[in-house]
C-alpha positions as CSV (number, residue, x, y, z in Angstrom):
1,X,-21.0,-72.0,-35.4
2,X,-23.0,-72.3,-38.4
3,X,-24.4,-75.3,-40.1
4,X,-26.3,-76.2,-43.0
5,X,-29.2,-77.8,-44.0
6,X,-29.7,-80.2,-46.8
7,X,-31.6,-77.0,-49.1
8,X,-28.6,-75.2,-47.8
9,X,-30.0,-73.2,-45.1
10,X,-28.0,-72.0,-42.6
11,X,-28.8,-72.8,-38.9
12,X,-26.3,-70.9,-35.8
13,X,-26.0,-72.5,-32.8
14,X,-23.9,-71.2,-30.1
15,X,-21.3,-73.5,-28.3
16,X,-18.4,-73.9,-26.0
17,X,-15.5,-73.8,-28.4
18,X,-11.9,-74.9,-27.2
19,X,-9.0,-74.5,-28.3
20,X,-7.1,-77.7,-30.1
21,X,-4.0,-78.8,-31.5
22,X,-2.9,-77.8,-35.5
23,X,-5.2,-74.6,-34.8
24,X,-8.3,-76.7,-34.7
25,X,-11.3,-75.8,-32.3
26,X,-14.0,-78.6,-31.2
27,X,-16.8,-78.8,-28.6
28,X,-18.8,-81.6,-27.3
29,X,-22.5,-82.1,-28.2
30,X,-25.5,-85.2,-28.4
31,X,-25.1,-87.6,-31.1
32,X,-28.4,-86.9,-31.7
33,X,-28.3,-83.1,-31.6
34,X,-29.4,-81.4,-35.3
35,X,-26.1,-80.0,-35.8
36,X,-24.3,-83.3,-35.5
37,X,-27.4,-84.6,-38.1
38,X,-26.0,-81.8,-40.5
39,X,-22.7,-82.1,-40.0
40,X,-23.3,-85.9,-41.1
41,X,-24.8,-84.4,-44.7
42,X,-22.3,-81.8,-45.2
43,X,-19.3,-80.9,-43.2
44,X,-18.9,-77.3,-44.1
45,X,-19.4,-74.8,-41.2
46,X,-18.7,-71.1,-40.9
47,X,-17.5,-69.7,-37.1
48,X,-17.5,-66.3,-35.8
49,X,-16.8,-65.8,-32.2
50,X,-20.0,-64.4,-30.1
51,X,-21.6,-64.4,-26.3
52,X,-23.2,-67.1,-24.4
53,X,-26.4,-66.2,-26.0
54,X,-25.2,-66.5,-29.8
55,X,-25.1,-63.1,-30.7
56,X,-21.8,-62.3,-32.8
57,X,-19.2,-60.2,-31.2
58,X,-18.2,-56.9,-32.6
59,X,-15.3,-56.3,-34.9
60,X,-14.8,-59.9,-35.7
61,X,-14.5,-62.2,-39.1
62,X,-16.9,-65.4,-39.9
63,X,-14.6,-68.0,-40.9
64,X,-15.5,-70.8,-43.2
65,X,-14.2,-74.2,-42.2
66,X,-15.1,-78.2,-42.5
67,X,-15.8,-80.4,-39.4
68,X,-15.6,-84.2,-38.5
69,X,-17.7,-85.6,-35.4
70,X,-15.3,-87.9,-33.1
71,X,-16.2,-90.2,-30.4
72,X,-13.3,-91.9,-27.9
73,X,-10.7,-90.7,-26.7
74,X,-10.8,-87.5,-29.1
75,X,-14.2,-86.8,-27.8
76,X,-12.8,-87.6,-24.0
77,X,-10.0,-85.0,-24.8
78,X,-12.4,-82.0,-25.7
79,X,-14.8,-83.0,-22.9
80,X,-12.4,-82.6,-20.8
81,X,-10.7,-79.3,-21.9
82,X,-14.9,-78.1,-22.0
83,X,-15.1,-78.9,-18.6
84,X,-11.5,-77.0,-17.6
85,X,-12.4,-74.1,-19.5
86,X,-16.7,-73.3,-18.7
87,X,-16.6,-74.9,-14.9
88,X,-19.5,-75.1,-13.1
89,X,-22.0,-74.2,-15.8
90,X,-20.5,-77.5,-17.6
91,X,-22.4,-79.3,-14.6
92,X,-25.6,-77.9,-14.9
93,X,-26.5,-78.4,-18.3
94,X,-26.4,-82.1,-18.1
95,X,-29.0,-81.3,-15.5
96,X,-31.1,-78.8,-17.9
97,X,-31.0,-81.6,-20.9
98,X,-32.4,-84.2,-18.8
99,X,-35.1,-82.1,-17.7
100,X,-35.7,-80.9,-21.0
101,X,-35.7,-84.4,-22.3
102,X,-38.7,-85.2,-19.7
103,X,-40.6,-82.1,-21.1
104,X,-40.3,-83.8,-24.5
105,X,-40.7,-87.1,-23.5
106,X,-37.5,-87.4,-25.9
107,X,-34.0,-88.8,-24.1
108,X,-30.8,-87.5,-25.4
109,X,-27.4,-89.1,-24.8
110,X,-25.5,-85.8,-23.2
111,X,-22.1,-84.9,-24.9
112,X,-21.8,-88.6,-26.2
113,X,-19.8,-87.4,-29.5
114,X,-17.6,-84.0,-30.1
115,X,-17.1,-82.3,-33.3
116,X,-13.5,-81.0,-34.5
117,X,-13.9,-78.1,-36.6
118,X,-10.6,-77.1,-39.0
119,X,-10.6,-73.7,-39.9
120,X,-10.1,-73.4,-44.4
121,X,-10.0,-69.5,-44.6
């Protein structure tokens, strides 16, 4: 996924994307996280299906679409389908953020919010 800064730069970030209802994808994330920060400026994103590592899979489209950041039960929902869908590695990240957030003496709510991303193209 794809996000963009207020001078309009574009900034990828890999994520685990599931599947929703109405042909919408979402993923969880921080509340504080820079994507959710530019989401909160402008809601356009452009997704392109890659690897765990970000890199773009062959033979495949970007797609522009707009996103909202939910909270609640909608957030519970996607959590949950995460969680179904990337098993165990869903249970160590929490783990990796919290250390990362003692290396940067910076704490982080974990997955506190989720973004719903509606595809336009």
């Amino acid at each position: 996924m794809t996000t963009f800064k207020k001078d309009g730069t574009a900034v990828p970030t890999p994520t685990w994307v599931v599947a929703l209802d109405d042909g919408r994808i979402g993923f969880y994330t921080s509340s504080t996280s820079g994507k959710v920060k530019r989401l909160r400026n402008d809601p356009k994103v452009v997704v392109q299906p890659g690897d765990g590592r970000g890199r773009v899979k062959p033979d495949t489209s970007p797609l522009d679409g707009s996103a909202i950041v939910v909270t609640g039960s909608e957030r519970d929902v996607i959590y949950d389908k995460v969680v179904a869908k990337y098993g165990f590695m869903t249970k160590v990240t929490p783990v990796l953020a919290k250390l990362g957030g003692i290396v940067k003496r910076k704490k982080q709510p974990y997955a506190d919010c989720a973004v719903v991303i509606t595809i336009t193209d």
